[in-house]
C-alpha positions in Angstrom: -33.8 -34.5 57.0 -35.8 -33.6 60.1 -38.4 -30.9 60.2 -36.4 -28.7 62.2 -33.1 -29.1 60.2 -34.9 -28.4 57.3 -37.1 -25.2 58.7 -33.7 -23.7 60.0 -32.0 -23.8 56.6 -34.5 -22.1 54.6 -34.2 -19.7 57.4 -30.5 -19.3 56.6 -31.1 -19.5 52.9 -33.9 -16.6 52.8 -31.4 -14.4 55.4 -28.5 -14.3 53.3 -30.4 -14.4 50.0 -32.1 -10.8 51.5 -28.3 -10.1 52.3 -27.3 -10.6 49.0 -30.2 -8.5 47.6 -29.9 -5.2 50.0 -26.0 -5.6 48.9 -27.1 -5.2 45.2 -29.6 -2.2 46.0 -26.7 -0.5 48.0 -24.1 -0.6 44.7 -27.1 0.8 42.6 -26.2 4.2 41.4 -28.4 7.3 41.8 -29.2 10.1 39.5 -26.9 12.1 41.2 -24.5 9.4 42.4 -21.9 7.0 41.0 -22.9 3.0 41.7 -19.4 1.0 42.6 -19.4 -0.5 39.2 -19.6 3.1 37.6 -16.3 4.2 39.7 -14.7 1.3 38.9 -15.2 1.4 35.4 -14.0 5.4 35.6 -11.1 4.5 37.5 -10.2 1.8 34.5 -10.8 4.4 32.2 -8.7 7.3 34.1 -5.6 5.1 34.0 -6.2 3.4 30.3 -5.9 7.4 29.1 -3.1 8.5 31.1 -0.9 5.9 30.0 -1.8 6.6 26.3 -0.6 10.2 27.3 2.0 9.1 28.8 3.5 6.7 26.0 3.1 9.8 23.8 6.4 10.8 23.0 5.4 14.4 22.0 3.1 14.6 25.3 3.6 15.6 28.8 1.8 13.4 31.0 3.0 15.2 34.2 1.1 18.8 32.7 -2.0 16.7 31.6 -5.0 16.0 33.7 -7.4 13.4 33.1 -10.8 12.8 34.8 -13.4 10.4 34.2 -17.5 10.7 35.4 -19.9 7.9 34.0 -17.3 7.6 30.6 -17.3 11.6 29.9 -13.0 12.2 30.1 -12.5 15.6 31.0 -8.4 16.6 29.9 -7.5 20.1 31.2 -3.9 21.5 32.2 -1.4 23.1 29.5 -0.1 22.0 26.3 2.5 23.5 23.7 0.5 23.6 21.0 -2.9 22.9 19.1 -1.9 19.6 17.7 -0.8 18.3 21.1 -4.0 18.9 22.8 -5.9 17.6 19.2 -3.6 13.9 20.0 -4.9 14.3 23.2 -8.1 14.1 22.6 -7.9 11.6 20.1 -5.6 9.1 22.6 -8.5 9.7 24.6 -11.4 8.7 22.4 -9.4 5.9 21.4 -9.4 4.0 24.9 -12.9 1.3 25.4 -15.4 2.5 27.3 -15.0 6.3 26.9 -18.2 7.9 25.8 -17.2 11.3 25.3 -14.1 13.8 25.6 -14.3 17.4 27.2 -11.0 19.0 26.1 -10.6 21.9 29.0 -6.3 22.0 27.4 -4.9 25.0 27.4 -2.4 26.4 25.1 1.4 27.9 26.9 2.1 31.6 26.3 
């Protein structure tokens, strides 16, 4: 390999390793901000929960909703009764990668 051939791919080697790396440092998350991965991962989580509402038999997954920051689910909207927002929560806690669940579920007059 020549001199030149060889100069010009470390040159290409170093440009898109530095690509690769300020790629990386762009998906890092802030204090204040979600990274990709984070959203992703929420996103899983968000869905995993409303189809465990949804398979509920004794649960209306059209008056539940369900939202997800950094694995906290958040359930608010109106239930019949105490022990439908109680399965709630615990169809919740139940799904991987949920850290905690905010019950916000109100009972119907």
């Amino acid at each position: 390999m020549s001199l030149t051939k060889m100069s010009l791919t470390k040159r290409f080697l170093g440009f898109f390793l530095a690509l690769f790396m300020v790629s990386l440092v762009g998906c890092a998350s802030s204090p204040g901000k979600e990274g990709t991965g984070e959203y992703v991962d929420d996103a899983v989580i968000t869905t995993k929960v409303k189809a465990a509402i949804f398979n509920e038999a004794n649960l209306k997954s059209s008056e539940i909703n369900v939202e997800t920051y950094k694995g906290v689910v958040q359930l608010s909207g109106f239930v019949s009764n105490a022990t439908s927002a109680s399965r709630a929560t615990e169809l919740a806690r139940g799904v991987k990668g949920v850290q905690s669940v905010r019950n916000d579920l109100r009972l119907k007059q």
